[in-house]
N, C-alpha and C positions, 0 to 999 in steps of 0.2 A: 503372643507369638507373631513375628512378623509372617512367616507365609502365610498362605493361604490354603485351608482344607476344604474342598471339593465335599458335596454332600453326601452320603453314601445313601443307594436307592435298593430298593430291589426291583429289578429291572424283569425278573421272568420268574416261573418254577414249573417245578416236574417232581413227577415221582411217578411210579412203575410195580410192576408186580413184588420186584423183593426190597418194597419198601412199605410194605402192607403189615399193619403194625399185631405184635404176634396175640398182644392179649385183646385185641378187638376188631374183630375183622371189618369193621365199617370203615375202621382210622385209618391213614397211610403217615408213614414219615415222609413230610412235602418237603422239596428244596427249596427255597425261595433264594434263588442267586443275585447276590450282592453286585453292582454295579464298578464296584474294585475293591481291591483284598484289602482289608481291613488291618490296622497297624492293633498289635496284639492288645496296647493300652482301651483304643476303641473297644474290641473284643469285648473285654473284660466287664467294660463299663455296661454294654450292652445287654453283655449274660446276668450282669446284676438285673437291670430293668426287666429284662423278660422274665427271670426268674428262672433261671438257668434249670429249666426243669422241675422245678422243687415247686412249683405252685402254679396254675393256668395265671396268664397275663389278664390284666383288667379290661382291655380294649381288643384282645382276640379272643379272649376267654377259652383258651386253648392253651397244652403245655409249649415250650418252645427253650431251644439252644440256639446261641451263636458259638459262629465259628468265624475264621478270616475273609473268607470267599463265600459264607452263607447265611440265612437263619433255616433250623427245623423245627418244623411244626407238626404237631402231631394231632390232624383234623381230617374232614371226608374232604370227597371231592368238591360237594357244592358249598361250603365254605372255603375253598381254597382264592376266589377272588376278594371276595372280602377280607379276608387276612391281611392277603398281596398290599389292599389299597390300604386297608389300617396300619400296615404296619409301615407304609409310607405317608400316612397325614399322622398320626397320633403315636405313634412310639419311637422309629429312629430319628427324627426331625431334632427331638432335644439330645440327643446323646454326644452329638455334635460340638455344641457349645461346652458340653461336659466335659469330654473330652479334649478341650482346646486349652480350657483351666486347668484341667489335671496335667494335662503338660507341658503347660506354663509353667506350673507350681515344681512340678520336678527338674524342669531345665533350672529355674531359678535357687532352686535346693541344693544340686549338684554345685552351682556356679559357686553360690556361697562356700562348700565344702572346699570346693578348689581353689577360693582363696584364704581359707583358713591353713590349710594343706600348703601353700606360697610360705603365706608367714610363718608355719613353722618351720619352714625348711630355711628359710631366711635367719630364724633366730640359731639354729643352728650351723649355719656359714659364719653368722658374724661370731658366732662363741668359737668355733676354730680357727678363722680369721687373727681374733683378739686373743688367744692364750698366748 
């Protein structure tokens, strides 16, 4: 891609009393707010590597969801800076370059399609064209 993507951080978090997780009373669901929203392809990529809930992550060792504008983690409070900083040296750092392939690959996929989608539309001018 020629532009340029900005790296995504998590810049803060919070959580509060109705974010006190129901079947553990030590957990909370923590915000950890993303430094800009997040393009849905990123998302995605991201929910894969955390493990979009369905398994603790290997490097927070906690469950965790992305979303546009966040990630949530479902830890105590005194795990909540260690996460913050793991989850900016060791897990979203790579998601980044993943994401820049992945949609590389899809811009270039479409491209292709659109000029397949030309030349048919071409081979059908010229067959009206020539009757």
């Amino acid at each position: 891609m020629s532009e340029t993507f900005p790296e995504i951080t998590v810049t803060k978090f919070t959580a509060g009393p109705g974010h006190q997780d129901q079947e553990k009373s030590g957990l909370f669901r923590f915000q950890f707010v993303l430094s800009r929203s997040a393009p849905e392809l990123w998302v995605r990529i991201a929910a894969m590597d955390l493990g979009d809930g369905g398994r603790p992550h290997i490097c927070i060792q906690r469950y965790a969801w992305a979303y546009h504008d966040r990630i949530v983690v479902r830890c105590t409070p005194e795990e909540a800076r260690r996460i913050k900083d793991s989850l900016n040296r060791d897990v979203l750092p790579p998601v980044t370059p993943t994401y820049l392939r992945a949609a590389e690959a899809a811009r270039a996929k479409s491209e292709a399609a659109d000029r397949e989608q030309k030349k048919i539309l071409k081979g059908v001018e010229d067959a009206i064209r020539n009757q």
